[in-house]
N, C-alpha and C positions, 0 to 999 in steps of 0.2 A: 267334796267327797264323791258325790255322783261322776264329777269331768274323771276323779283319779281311778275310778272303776271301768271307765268306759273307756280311758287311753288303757287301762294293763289288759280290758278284753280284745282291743285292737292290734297291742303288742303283739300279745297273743299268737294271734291269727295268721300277721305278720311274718312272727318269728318261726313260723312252719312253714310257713312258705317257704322261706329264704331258706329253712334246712332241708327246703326237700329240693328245690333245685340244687343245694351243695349236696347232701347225700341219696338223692335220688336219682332219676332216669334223665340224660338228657340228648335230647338227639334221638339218633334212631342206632345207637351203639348203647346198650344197658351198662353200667356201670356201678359197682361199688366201692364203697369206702369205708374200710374197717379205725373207727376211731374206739380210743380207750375210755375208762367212766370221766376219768381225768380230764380226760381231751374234749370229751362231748361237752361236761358242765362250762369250760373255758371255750367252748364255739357259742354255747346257750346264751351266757354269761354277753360275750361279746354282741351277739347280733339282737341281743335287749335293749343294751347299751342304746348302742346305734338307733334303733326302732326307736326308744324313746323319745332318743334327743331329737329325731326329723319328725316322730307324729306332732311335741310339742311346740318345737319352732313353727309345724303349719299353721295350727290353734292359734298360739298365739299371733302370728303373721295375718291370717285371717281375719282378728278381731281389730287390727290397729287400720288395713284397710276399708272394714266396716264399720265404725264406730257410730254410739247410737247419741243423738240428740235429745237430750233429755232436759233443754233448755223450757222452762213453762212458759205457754205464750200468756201472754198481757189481754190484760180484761177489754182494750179494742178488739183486739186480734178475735177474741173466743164470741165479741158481738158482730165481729162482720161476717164472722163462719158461718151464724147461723140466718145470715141473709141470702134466700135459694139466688144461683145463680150468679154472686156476686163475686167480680174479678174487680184485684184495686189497680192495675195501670189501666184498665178499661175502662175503670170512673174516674179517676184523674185526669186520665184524656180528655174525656168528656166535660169536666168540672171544668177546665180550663179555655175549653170551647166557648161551655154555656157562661162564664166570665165576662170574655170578652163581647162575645152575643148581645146580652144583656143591656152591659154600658152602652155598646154602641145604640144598640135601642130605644134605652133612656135618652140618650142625649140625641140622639134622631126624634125625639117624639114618635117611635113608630109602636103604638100602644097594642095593635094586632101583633107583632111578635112579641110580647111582652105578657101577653093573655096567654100564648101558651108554652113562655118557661118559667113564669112565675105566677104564687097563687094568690089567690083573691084579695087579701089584705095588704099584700104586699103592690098589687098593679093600682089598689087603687093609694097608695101613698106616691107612690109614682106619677102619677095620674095627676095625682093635686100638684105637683111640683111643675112638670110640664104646663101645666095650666098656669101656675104664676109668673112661671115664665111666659109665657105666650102673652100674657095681660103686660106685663112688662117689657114686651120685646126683647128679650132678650136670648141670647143663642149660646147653646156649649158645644165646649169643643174637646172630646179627647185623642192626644196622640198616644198608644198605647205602645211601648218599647218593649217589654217580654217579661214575665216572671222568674224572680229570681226564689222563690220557696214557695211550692204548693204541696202542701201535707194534711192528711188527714191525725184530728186531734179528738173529736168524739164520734162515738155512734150510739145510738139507742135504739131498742123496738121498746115500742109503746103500743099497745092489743096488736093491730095488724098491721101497723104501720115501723117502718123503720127510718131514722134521719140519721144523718152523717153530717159533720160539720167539719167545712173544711178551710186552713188560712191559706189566705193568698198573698206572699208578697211580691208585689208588681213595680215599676218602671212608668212614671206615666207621665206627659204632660196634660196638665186642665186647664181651660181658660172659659171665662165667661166674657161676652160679649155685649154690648150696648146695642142697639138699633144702627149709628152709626159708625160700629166697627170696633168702637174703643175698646181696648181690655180693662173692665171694670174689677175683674178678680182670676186669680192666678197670672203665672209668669207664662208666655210661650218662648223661652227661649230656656227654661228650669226645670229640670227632669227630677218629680217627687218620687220618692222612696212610699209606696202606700201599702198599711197592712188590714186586710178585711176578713173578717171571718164571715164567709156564709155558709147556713143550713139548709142542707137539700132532703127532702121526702120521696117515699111511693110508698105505696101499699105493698105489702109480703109479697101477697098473691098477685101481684101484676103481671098481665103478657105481657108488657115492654119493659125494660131496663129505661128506659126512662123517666127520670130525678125529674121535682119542682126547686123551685129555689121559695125558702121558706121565712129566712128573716137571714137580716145583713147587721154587719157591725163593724166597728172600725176599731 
């Protein structure tokens, strides 16, 4: 009711205009034009017509270029909104960085980069593995070939803290080694299909956008 009142005040408007440049002044030559009651209501009549039919094609033409999304987002979506500052190809990126970091890490035994992408419970189960291996001589090795699906599947804030938990699936060769070279476990010529879910933390209030890595699962 409101749009149908607001095109016929616009018609309106319109439709004087257009009769004033037909029966009014144009140029710099004055000019009249004696039309009958007859003839007026059929020019009236007509340049309504018209008005109507182009203000509504605008409207409408308007609305099908602008159309509104009114798609609900999903209860991720509305939990990663409310983390300041957070872009998701920017932590993708980065998830997949601190990924591969990581394992190389682990399997490096290099336990100083390890202290500071992952947290406390988690370096020191780490910790203990590298250690048995060391007591056993033994050596890993990964060839890491590329991920074929990294997606985010949860997020949560918990008081001031928010985690994201994200799958990885990857491309990988693994191989354990003996002291003298043997392949005691896995294939190095077999390229595993591996899927791991890890959860990464920070605090709300953090100056860096920088994630821990919080617990791993396969």
């Amino acid at each position: 009711m409101a749009l149908d009142i607001l095109v016929l005040l616009v018609v309106v408007v319109l439709i004087f205009q257009r009769l004033w440049k037909v029966l009014g002044t144009g140029g710099d030559m004055p000019r009249k034009v004696k039309l009958s009651r007859e003839g007026a209501e059929k020019l009236y009549n007509l340049l309504r017509s018209e008005t109507e039919k182009e203000l509504r094609d605008s409207l409408q033409n308007s609305e099908v270029l602008t159309p509104v999304d009114e798609t609900p987002l999903s209860e991720l979506d509305r939990t990663l909104l409310q983390i300041p500052n957070f872009n998701r190809d920017n932590f993708l990126s980065g998830a997949k960085k601190a990924f591969e970091m990581i394992t190389a890490a682990f399997n490096q035994a290099d336990m100083a980069m390890l202290k500071i992408l992952v947290s406390s419970d988690i370096c020191k189960k780490m910790n203990e593995i590298i250690k048995q291996r060391q007591a056993d001589k033994i050596t890993a090795e990964t060839d890491f070939i590329g991920f074929d699906k990294v997606e985010i599947i949860k997020a949560e804030i918990t008081g001031n803290k928010a985690s994201i938990s994200v799958e990885f699936v990857s491309e990988q060769v693994n191989v354990l080694r003996a002291e003298n070279g043997e392949v005691i476990e896995g294939d190095e010529n077999y390229i595993q299909n591996i899927t791991d879910v890890w959860t990464f933390e920070r605090p709300l209030n953090a100056k860096t956008s920088s994630w821990l890595l919080v617990s791993t699962k396969k």
